[in-house]
N, C-alpha and C positions, 0 to 999 in steps of 0.2 A: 336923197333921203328915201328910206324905205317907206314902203306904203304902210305899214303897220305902224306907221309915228307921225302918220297926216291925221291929223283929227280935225273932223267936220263936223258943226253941227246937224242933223240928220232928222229930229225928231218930225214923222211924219208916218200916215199911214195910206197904204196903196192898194190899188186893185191891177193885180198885174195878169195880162195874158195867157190861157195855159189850156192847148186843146182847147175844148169844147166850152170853157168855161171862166172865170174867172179867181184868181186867187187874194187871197185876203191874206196884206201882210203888213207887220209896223214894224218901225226901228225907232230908237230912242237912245238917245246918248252920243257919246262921241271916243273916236281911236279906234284901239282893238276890236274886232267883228267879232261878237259872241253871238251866235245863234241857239235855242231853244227851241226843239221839237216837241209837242204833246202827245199822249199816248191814245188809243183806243175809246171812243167814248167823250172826249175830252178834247179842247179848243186852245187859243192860244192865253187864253182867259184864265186857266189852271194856276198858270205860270206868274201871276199880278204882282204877288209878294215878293216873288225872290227877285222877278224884273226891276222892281220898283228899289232896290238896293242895288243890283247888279249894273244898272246902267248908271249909280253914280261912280262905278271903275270901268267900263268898256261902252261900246257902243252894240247896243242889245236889239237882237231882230229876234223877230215871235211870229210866225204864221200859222193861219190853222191848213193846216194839212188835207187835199181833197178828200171830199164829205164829208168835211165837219168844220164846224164852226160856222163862217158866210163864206168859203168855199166850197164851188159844187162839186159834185161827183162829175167821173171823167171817164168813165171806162165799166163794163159789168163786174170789173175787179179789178182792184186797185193793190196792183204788185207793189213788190219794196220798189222794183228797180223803176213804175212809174212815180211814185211817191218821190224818188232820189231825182227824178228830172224835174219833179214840180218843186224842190228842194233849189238846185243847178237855174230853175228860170226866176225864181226869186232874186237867188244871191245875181247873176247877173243885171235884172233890174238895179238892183241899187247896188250898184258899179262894188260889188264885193268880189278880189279876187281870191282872200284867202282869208279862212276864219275857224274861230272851235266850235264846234256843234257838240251840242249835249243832246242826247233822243231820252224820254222817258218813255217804255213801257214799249208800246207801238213803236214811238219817235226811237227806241235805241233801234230797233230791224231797219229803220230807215236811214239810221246814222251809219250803221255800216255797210246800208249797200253805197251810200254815197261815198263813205269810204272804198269801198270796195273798186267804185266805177270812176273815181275823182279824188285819189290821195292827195294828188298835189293843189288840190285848194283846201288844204286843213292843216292849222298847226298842231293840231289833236282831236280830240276827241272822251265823250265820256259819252258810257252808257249807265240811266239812272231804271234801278230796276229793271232789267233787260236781260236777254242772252243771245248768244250768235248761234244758239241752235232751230233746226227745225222744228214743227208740231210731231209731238208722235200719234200713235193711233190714235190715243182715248182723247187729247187735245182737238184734234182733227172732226175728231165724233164729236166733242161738244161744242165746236164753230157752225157744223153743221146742226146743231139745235139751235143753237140760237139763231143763224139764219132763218129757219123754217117756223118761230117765234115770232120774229120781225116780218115773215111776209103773210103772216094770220093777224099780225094788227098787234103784237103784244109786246113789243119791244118795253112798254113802261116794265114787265117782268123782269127782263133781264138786267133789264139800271137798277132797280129794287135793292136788286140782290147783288148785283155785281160791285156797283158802289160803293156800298159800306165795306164789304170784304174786301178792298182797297185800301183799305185802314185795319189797321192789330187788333183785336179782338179789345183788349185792353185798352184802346188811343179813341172809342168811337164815343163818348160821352165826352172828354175832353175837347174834341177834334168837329163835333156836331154842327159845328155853320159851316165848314169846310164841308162832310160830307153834305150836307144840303145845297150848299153849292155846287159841286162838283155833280149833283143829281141833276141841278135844274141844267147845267150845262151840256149834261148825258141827254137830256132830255127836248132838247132844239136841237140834236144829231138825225138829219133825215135819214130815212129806211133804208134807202137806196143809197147813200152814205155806210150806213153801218151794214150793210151786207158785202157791199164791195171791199170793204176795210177787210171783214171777215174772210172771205174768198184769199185777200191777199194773204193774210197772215197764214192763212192754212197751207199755201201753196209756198209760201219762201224756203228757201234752201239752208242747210248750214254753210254760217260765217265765220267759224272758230278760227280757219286760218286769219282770216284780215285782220284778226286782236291778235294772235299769236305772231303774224310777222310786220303787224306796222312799224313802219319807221316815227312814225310822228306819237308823241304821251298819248298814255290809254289812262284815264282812270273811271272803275267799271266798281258802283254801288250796288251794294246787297242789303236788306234787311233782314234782320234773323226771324223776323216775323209777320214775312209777306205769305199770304194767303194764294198766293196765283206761283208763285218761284218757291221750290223747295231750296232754299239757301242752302244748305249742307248737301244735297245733292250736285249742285251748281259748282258750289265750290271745288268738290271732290274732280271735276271735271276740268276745273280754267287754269290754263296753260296762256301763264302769260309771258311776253319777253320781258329785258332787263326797261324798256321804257314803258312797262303797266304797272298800275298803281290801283289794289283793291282797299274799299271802305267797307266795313261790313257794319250798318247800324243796329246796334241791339234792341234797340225800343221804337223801331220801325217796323211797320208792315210793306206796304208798295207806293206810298207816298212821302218816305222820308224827306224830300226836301220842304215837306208842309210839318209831319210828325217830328223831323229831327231838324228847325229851320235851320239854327244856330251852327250846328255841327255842320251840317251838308254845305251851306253858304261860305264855311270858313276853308274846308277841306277843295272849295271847289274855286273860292278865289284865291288860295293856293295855288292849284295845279294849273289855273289859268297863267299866271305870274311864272310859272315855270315853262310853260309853252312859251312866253312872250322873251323871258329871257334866252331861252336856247333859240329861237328866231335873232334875235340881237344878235348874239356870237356867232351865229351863221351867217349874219353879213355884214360882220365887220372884216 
């Protein structure tokens, strides 16, 4: 029997080994390994709603990713490619050899260097709100404000504003205990946490090839109304193979899967069903 059709009851939560510190991770559910990365700012907490439906079809792990959440910082920066080993010492704790990782925002840079360094433990792959390219200048120049923000004590400035413009212009009266949450969440993100995140992100590389030539389903969401991604720019750029699969939400900013629950959960227990099926026909 393949390992993707052993289902365990699993629900638990762990503090697993990693460098200097420890990491903070849960699983829930049972069968299929679906993992969930959070973004920038943002813990494994983000993610409650969609988990809390997704683990009645798979078995759902959530970690906060080092410096943030109740995991510590590990490093003066925290690259994609340490984040993808703090990624790698999880799924081996809980005897995960092969699974789909979704990355929001942050979590997609990490999803594809994991990709990148470990294709063969992924049946796919999505990036929610994401891209596989680098920071360019002006990007770069405002990582570097905001670090120098956060090491003068003002980091509550940068959650303020950064926050809400996570949400559509339009979605923020709607969507109001979401952003309040997602604030207070921003907001137990230690300094030294969110400067190391920052460092990394500034210094990642482009990934376009790893979407362009994976072998294993790609599907890679846009909202037409994110504040942080020019979608129509992105778009004009992503070159995908015959196994990627683009969502573009209209009435999203950078939190589609809270702004568009519905759509995002159906499109994405979809594409999961489809990883599991082409796993099936490969080993029969």
């Amino acid at each position: 029997m393949s390992q993707m059709m052993i289902h365990r009851k699993t629900n638990c939560v762990q503090r697993i080994e990693f460098l200097q510190t420890k990491l903070h991770a849960l699983s829930e559910g049972d069968g299929f390994s679906l993992v969930l990365l959070h973004g920038y700012l943002e813990s494994m907490n983000i993610w409650d709603d969609f988990a809390a439906r997704l683990k009645q079809h798979f078995r759902v792990i959530r970690m906060d990713l080092p410096g943030h959440g109740e995991s510590g910082p590990v490093a003066p920066a925290h690259s994609m490619e340490i984040m993808a080993e703090s990624v790698k010492t999880v799924l081996d704790a809980l005897s995960v050899n092969k699974c789909l990782l979704v990355g929001h925002s942050m979590g997609g840079y990490v999803t594809l260097a994991v990709a990148e360094a470990m294709m063969e433990k992924l049946y796919g792959f999505c990036l929610f709100h994401s891209t596989p390219f680098a920071d360019n200048d002006e990007k770069k120049a405002n990582r570097d404000r905001e670090i120098e923000l956060v090491q003068k004590g003002k980091k509550e400035l940068i959650i303020n504003s950064n926050i809400p413009k996570g949400f559509a212009d339009d979605n923020l009266l709607k969507f109001q205990t979401h952003v309040a949450k997602a604030i207070s969440i921003a907001l137990k993100t230690p300094d030294d946490g969110i400067i190391a995140a920052l460092r990394g992100m500034k210094s990642r590389c482009d990934r376009s090839s790893v979407i362009q030539n994976s072998p294993v389903p790609v599907l890679w969401i846009l909202g037409e109304k994110d504040n942080y991604i020019n979608y129509q720019a992105v778009r004009e750029k992503i070159a995908l193979n015959r196994m990627g699969r683009l969502l573009i939400l209209k009435n999203s900013g950078h939190m589609g899967f809270i702004e568009e629950h519905e759509n995002t959960f159906s499109h994405l227990l979809s594409f999961c069903k489809e990883c599991m099926d082409k796993q099936r026909k490969k080993n029969q």
